[in-house]
C-alpha positions as CSV (number, residue, x, y, z in Angstrom):
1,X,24.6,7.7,37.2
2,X,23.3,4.3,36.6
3,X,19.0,3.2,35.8
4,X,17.3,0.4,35.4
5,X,13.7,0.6,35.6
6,X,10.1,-0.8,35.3
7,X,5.9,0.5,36.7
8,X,3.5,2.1,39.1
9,X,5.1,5.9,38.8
10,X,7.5,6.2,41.3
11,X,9.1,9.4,41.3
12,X,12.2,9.9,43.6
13,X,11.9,13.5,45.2
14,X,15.6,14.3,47.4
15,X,15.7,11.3,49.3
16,X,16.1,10.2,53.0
17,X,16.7,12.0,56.5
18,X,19.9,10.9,58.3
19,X,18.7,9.9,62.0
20,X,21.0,11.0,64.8
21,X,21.2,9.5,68.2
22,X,19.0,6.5,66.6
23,X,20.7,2.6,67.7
24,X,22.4,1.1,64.5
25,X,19.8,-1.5,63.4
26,X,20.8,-1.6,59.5
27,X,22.1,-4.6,57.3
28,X,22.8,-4.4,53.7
29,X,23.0,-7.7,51.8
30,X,23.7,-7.3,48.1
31,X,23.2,-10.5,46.6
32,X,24.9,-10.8,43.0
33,X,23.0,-14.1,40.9
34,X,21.8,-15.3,38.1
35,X,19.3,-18.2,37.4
36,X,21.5,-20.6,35.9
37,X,24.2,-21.0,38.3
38,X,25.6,-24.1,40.0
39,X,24.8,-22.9,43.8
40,X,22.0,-19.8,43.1
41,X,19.1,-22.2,44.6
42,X,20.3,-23.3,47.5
43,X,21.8,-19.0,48.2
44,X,17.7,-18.6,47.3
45,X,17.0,-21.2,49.5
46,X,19.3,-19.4,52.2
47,X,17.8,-15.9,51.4
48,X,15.2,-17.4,52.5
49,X,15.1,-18.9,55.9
50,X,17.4,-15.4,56.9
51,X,14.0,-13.4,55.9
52,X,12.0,-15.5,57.8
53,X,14.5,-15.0,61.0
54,X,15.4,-11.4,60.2
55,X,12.2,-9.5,59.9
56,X,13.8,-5.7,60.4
57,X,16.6,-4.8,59.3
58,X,17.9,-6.6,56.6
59,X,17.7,-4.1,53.8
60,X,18.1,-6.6,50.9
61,X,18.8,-6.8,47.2
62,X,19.3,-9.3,44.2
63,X,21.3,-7.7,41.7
64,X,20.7,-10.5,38.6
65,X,23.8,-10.1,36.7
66,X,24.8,-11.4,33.0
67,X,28.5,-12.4,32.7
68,X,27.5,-15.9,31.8
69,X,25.1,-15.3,29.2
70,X,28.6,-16.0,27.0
71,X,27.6,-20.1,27.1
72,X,24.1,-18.7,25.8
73,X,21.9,-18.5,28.7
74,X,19.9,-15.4,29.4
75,X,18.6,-14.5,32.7
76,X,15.5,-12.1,31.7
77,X,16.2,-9.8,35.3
78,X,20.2,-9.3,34.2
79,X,21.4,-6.1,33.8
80,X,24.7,-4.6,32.6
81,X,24.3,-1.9,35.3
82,X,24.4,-4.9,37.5
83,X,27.2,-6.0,36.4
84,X,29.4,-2.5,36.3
85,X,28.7,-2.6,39.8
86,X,30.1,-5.9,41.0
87,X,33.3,-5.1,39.4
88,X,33.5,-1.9,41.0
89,X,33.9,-4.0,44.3
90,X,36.4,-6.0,42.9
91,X,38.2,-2.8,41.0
92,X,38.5,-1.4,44.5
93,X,39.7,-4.3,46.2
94,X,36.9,-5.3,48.1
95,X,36.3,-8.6,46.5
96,X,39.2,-10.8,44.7
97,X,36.6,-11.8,41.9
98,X,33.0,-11.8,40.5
99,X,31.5,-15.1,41.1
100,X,27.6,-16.2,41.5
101,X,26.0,-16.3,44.5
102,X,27.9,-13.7,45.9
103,X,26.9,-12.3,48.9
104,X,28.0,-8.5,50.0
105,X,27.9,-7.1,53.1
106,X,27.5,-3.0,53.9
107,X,30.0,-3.0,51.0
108,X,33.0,-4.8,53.1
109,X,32.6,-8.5,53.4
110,X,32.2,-10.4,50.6
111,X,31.5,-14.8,50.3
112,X,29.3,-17.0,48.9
113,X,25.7,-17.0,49.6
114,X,25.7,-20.6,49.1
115,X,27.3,-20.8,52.6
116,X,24.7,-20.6,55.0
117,X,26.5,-20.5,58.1
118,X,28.8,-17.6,56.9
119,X,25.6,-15.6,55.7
120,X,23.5,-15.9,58.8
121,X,26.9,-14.4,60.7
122,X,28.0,-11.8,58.4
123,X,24.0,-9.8,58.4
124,X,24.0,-10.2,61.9
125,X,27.5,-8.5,63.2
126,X,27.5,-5.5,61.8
127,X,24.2,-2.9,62.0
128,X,24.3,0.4,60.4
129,X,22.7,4.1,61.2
130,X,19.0,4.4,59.6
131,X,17.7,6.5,57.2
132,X,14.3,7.2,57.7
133,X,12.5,7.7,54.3
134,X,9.4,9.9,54.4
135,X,7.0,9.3,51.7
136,X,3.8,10.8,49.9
137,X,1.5,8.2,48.0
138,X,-0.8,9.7,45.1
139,X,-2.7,7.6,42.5
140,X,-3.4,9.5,39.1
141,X,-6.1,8.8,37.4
142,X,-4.8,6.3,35.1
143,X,-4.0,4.2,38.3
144,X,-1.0,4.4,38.0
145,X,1.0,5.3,41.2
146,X,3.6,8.4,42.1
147,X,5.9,7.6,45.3
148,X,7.9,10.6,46.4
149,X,10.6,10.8,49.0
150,X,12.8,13.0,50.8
151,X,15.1,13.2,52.4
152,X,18.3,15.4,53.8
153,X,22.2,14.5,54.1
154,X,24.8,16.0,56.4
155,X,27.4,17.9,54.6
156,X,29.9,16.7,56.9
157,X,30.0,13.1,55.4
158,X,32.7,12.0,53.6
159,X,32.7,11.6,49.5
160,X,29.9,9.3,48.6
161,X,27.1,8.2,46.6
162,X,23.0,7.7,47.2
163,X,21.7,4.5,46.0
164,X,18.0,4.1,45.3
165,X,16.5,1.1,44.3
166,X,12.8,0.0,43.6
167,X,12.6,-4.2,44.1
168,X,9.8,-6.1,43.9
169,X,9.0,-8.7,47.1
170,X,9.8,-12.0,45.6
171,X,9.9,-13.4,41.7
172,X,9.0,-17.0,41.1
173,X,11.2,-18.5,37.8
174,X,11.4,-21.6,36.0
175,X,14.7,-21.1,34.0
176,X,14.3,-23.0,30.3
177,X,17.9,-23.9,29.3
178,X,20.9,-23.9,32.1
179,X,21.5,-26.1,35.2
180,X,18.4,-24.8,36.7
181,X,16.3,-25.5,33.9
182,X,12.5,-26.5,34.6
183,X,13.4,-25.6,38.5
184,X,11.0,-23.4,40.4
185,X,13.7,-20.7,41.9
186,X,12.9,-17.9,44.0
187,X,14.3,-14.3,43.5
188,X,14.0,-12.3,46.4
189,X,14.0,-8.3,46.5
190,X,15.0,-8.4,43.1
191,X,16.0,-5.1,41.6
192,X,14.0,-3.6,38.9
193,X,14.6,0.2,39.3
194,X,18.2,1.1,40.3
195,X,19.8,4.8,40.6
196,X,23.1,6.5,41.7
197,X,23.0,10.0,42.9
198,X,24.8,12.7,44.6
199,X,23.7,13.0,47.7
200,X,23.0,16.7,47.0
201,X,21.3,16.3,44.1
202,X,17.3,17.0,44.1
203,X,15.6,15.9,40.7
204,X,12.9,13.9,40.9
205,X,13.4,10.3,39.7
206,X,10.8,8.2,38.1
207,X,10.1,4.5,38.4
208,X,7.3,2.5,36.3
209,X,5.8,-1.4,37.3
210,X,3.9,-3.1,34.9
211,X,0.6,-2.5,35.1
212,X,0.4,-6.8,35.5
213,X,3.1,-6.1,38.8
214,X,1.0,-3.0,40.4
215,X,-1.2,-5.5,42.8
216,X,2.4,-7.2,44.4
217,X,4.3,-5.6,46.6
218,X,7.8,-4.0,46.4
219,X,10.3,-2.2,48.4
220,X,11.9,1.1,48.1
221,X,15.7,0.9,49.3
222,X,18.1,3.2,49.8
223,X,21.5,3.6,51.3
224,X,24.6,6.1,51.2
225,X,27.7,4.7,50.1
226,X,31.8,6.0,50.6
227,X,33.3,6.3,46.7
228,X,36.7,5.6,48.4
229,X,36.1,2.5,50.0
230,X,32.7,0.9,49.3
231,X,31.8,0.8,52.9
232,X,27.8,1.4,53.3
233,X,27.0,4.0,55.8
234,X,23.3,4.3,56.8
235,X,20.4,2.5,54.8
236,X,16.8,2.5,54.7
237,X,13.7,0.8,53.1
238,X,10.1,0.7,53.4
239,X,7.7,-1.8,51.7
240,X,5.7,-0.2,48.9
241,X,1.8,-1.6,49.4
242,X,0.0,-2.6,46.7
């Protein structure tokens, strides 16, 4: 199991309802980055125009990783959970090397999301099954918000995982030291809660936003994922209202 987290309560019930019969209209794009790298603003600025295009659909996240902090930068959204991750595609075979921008595809095709071209083809050729999340809303009397979700998963699928991940809309930063430095950069989706689960498994999960966040609005993502192979196979989100 791997967390990262951050705000508004958002406590993570069972999780998502597989939808039978229902047209393939999923697209996972992981996006591995990090504020000081050579091509991260023009992958932002490609990020971008594809969310403009792509309103439904596109179930995106920016995973903000820290393997070049070495040379003394720090990107503030970095985690090492991040990071374990995008070496598990490359442990497995599914990507020759961890690089940033690096775009990944419902866990199978991986380039960089500096090439614009390439990225707008990738999310479009491949849809996956949807996993419709159903969701209860409650405010507690600090403000403070509690998010559960449910959800059920065929026992017939093969070995796999649950991802859930709480990301807020979009993060504006002006990186201090780096090749970016005193740039205005755009982060979109941008993890800040992150669990793995069995799919079986029914504890609740809780996610806090600073209480400075709880007016934006996030997303709540989720997607099952093969442990053999990588390959996503159904996803979900829904966008988290102030």
């Amino acid at each position: 199991m791997a967390e990262k987290c951050y705000g508004m309560r958002v406590l993570l019930m069972a999780m998502l309802c597989w939808l039978p019969g229902v047209r393939a209209q999923q697209t996972v794009l992981e996006l591995y980055t990090y504020d000081g790298c050579h091509n991260c603003a023009q992958a932002s600025a490609n990020i971008d125009s594809l969310l403009r295009m792509r309103t439904e659909g596109l179930v995106m996240l920016s995973f903000h990783v820290d393997f070049d902090e070495h040379d003394g930068f720090t990107d503030s959204l970095s985690s090492p959970y991040f990071m374990a991750r995008q070496q598990q595609y490359m442990q497995a075979g599914i990507s020759e090397a961890i690089y940033t921008p690096q775009a990944i595809v419902n866990g199978r095709s991986v380039f960089s999301a500096s090439n614009k071209a390439r990225l707008f083809r990738e999310t479009t050729r491949d849809t996956l099954p949807t996993l419709r999340m159903d969701t209860l809303i409650k405010r507690s009397t600090s403000g403070l918000q509690e998010l559960q979700v449910r959800c059920t998963v065929p026992q017939s699928l093969p070995s796999s995982v649950l991802i859930i991940a709480l990301c807020t809309d979009v993060d504006e930063l002006r990186p201090q030291q780096g090749e970016n430095k005193n740039q205005l950069l755009k982060s979109y989706r941008t993890v800040r809660g992150f669990v793995t689960l069995d799919p079986s498994e029914s504890k609740g999960r809780v996610f806090t936003i600073p209480k400075e966040r709880a007016g934006e609005k996030h997303w709540l993502v989720a997607f099952l994922q093969r442990v053999d192979n990588g390959a996503i196979m159904a996803a979900g989100q829904m966008a988290v209202a102030p």
